[in-house]
C-alpha positions in Angstrom: 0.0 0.0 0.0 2.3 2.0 0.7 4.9 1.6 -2.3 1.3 2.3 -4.5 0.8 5.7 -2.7 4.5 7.2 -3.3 4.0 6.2 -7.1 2.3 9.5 -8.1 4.6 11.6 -6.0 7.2 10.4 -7.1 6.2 10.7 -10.9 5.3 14.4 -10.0 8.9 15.2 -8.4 10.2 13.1 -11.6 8.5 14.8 -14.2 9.1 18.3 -12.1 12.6 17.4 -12.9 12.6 16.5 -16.3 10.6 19.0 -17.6 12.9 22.1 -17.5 15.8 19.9 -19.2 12.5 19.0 -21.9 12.4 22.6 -22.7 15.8 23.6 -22.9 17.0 20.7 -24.3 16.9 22.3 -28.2 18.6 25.1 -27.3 21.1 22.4 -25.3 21.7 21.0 -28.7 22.2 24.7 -31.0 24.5 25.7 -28.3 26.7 22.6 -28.3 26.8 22.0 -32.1 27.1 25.1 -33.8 29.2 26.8 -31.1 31.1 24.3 -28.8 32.3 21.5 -31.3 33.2 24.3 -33.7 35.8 26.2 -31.0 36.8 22.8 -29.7 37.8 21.7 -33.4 39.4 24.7 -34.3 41.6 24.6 -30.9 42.1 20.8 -32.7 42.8 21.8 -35.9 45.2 24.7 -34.4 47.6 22.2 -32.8 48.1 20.3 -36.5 49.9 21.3 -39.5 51.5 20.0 -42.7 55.5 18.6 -42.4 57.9 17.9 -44.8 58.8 13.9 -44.5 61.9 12.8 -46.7 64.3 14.7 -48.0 65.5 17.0 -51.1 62.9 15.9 -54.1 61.4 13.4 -53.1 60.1 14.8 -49.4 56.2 14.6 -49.2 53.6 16.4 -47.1 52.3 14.5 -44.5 50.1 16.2 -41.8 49.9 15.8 -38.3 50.7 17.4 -34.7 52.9 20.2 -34.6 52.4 21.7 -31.0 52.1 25.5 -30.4 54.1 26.1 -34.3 50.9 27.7 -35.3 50.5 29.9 -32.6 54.1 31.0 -32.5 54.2 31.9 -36.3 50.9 34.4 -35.4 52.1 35.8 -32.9 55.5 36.4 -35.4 53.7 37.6 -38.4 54.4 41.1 -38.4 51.2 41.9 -40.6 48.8 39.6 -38.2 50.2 42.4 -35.6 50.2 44.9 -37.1 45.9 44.2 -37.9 45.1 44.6 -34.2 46.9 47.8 -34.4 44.6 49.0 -36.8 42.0 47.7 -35.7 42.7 49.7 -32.4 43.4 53.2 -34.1 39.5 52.3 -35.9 38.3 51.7 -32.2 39.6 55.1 -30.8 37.8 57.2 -33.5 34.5 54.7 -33.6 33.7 53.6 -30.2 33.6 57.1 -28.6 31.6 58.9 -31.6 29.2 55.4 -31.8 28.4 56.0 -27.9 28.2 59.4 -27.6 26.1 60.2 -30.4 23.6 56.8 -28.8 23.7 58.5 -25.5 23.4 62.3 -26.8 20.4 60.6 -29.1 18.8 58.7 -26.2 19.5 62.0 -23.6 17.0 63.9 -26.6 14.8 61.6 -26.9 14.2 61.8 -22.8 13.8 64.7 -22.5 10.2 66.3 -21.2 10.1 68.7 -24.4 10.6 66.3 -27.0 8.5 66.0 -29.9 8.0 62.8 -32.1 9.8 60.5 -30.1 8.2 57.3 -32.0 9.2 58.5 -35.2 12.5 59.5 -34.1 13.4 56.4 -32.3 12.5 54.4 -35.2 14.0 57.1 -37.9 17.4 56.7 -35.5 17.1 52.6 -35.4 16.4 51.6 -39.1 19.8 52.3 -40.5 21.1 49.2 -37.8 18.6 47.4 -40.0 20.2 47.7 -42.7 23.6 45.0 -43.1 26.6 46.1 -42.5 27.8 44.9 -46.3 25.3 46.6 -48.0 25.9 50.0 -45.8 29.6 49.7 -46.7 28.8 48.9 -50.4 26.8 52.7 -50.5 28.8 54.3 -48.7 31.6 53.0 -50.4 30.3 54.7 -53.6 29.7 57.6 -51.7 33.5 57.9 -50.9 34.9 56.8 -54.7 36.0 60.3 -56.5 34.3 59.7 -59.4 30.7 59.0 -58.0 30.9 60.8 -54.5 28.9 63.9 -54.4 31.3 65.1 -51.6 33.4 64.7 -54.0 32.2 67.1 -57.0 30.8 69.5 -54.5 34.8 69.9 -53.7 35.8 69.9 -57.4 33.3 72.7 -58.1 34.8 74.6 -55.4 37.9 75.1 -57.0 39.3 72.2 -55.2 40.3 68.5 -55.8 38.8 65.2 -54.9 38.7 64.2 -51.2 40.9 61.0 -50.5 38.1 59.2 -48.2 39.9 55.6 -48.9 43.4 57.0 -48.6 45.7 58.1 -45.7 44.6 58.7 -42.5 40.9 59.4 -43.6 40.7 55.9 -44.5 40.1 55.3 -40.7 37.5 58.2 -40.5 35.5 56.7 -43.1 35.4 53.5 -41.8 34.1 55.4 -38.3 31.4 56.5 -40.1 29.9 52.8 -41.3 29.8 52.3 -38.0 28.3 55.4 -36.4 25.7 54.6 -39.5 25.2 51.0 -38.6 25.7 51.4 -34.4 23.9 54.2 -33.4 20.7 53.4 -33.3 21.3 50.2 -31.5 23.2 51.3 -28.7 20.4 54.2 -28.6 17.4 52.0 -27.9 19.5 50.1 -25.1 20.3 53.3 -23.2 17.1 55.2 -23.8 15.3 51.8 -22.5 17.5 51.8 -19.6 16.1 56.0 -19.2 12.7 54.8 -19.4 12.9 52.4 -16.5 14.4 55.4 -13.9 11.3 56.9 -11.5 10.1 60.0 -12.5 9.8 60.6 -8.8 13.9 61.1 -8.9 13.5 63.3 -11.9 10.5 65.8 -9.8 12.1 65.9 -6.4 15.7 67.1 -8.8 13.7 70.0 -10.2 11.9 70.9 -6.9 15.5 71.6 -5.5 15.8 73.9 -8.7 17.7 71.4 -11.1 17.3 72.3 -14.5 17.5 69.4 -17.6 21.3 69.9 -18.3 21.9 69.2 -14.8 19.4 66.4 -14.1 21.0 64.6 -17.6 24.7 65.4 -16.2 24.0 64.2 -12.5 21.3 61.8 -12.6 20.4 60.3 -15.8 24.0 59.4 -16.9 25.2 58.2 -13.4 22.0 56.1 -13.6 22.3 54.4 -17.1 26.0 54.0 -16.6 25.6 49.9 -16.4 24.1 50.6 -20.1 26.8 52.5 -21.4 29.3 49.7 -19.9 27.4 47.2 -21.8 27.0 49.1 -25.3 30.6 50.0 -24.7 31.9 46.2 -24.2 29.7 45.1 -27.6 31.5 48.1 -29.4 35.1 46.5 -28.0 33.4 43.3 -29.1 32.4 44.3 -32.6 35.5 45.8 -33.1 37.9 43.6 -32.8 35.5 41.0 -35.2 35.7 43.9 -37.7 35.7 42.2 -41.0 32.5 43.4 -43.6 33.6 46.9 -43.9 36.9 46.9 -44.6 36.4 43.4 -47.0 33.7 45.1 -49.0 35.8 48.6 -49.6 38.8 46.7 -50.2 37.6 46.3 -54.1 37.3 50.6 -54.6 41.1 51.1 -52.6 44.9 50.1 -52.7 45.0 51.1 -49.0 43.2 48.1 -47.7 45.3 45.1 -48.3 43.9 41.2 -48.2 45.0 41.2 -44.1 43.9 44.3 -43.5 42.7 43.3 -40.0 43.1 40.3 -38.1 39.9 38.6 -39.3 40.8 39.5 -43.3 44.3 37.9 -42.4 42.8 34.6 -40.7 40.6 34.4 -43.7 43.1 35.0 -46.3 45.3 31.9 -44.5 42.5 29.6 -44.3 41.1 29.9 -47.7 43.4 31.3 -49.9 47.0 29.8 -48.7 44.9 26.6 -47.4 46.6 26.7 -44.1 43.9 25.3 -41.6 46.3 25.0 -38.5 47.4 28.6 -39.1 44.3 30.3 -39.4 42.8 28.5 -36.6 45.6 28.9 -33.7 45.1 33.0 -35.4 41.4 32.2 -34.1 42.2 30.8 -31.0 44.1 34.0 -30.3 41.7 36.8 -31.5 39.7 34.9 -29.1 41.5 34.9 -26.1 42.8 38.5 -26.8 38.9 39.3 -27.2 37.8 37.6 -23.5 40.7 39.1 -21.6 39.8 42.3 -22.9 36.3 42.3 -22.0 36.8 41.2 -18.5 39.2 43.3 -17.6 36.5 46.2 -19.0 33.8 44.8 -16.6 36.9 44.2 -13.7 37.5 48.0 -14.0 34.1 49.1 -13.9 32.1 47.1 -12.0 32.9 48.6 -8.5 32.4 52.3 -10.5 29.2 51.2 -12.2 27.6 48.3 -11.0 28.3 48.5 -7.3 30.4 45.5 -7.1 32.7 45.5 -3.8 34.3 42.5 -4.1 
């Protein structure tokens, strides 16, 4: 009798148990084969290489292990380098004009006065809707001298063509892609973070005789600060996987080269000079320079911004 009456509980705390894993167990599977296998192959395939068995002539390729060879010749390869280093000059000009514009844009769009703000939000959000390859590709033509109207507008002047792919404004013009195609984004998570703050914080601030300057400077921004730390760590993010833009423009320039940036020179080993073990130990490393990065951003910040004393 008493083995019959446990049955049902039993079953209930069983199938209380089961059922969670039963819901997540798709996403269980999408997470494991499209993003764990992948990284744990590539750290494979980074370990292995090609060698040269026999000698003179009649030496063949043979592949196998090669130990940290790969990663050694990255970190050697004085253009592989020289990518991040680009890629870090981009991210001094982009990062700062991609948050401040979102956080001057969200500010606006919060403040009591504001007019429109539905059609502004969404006026501010559709360029991130459109890709980043077909944003380069018109803007690339926007930049060329012999179709940019900037251009022209220059030449009528009296003046000459203005050398958007060349030089130093090559960098500029990258910038602005991504102020295009990262504004609005990084607006919609700060102004959402702004809409969740009291409006009791706001009224008792302009009863003391606070004006909106000083509200936005003192209270808003302190406020949203955990937003601008996480727009801030997906611009770090997106920057060092910056690939599209420069890969699309490279066609209209001679600046850009095929390993332009770290990503263009991992794809330019792996499918062009067929060297697997290369490009994935370059991976391995844009990876790991990419996760150290980002926590030492939240390390530095988190007792500033999110309170953290530990």
């Amino acid at each position: 009798m008493t083995t019959h009456a446990m049955t049902p509980r039993r079953r209930g705390i069983r199938g209380r148990t089961v059922t969670p894993w039963l819901f997540a167990a798709p996403a269980i599977v999408l997470f494991v084969l499209f993003l764990l296998i992948p990284i744990a192959y590539s750290i494979f395939l980074s370990f292995r290489g090609e060698r040269v068995e026999g000698a003179g002539a009649f030496g063949r390729r043979v592949e196998g292990f090669v130990g940290f060879e790969n990663y050694i010749a990255a970190l050697t390869d004085s253009e592989f380098l020289q990518g991040f280093g680009r890629i870090g000059l981009y991210g001094l000009i982009a990062i700062p004009a991609v948050l401040g514009l979102a956080l001057l844009f969200a500010l606006l769009l919060d403040a009591p006065r504001s007019r429109a703000r539905r059609f502004s939000r969404t006026a501010i959000f559709i360029p991130y809707a459109v890709p980043g390859v077909i944003a380069s590709l018109l803007w690339g033509f926007m930049y060329l001298p012999s179709t940019s109207p900037f251009s022209f507008i220059a030449r009528e002047l009296g003046g000459s063509s203005i050398p958007f792919l060349d030089g130093p404004l090559l960098y500029f013009s990258l910038a602005n892609i991504a102020l295009w195609t990262g504004v609005g984004f990084n607006m919609i998570i700060i102004y959402t973070s702004l809409r969740s703050i009291p409006t009791e914080i706001y009224e008792a601030a302009r009863l003391d005789g606070a004006g909106e300057w000083t509200i936005a400077l003192r209270i808003k921004i302190p406020l949203v600060a955990p937003a601008i730390v996480l727009t801030g760590l997906f611009s770090v993010i997106g920057t060092l996987q910056f690939y599209s833009e420069p890969q699309t423009l490279r066609p209209l320039t001679n600046t850009i080269s095929s390993t332009w940036v770290p990503l263009m020179w991992i794809y330019q080993e792996a499918f062009v000079n067929a060297n697997l073990g290369g490009a994935s130990a370059a991976s391995v490393v844009l990876a790991i320079a990419t996760l150290v990065l980002s926590v030492l951003i939240l390390r530095f910040f988190q007792r500033r911004t999110f309170g953290d004393s530990e």
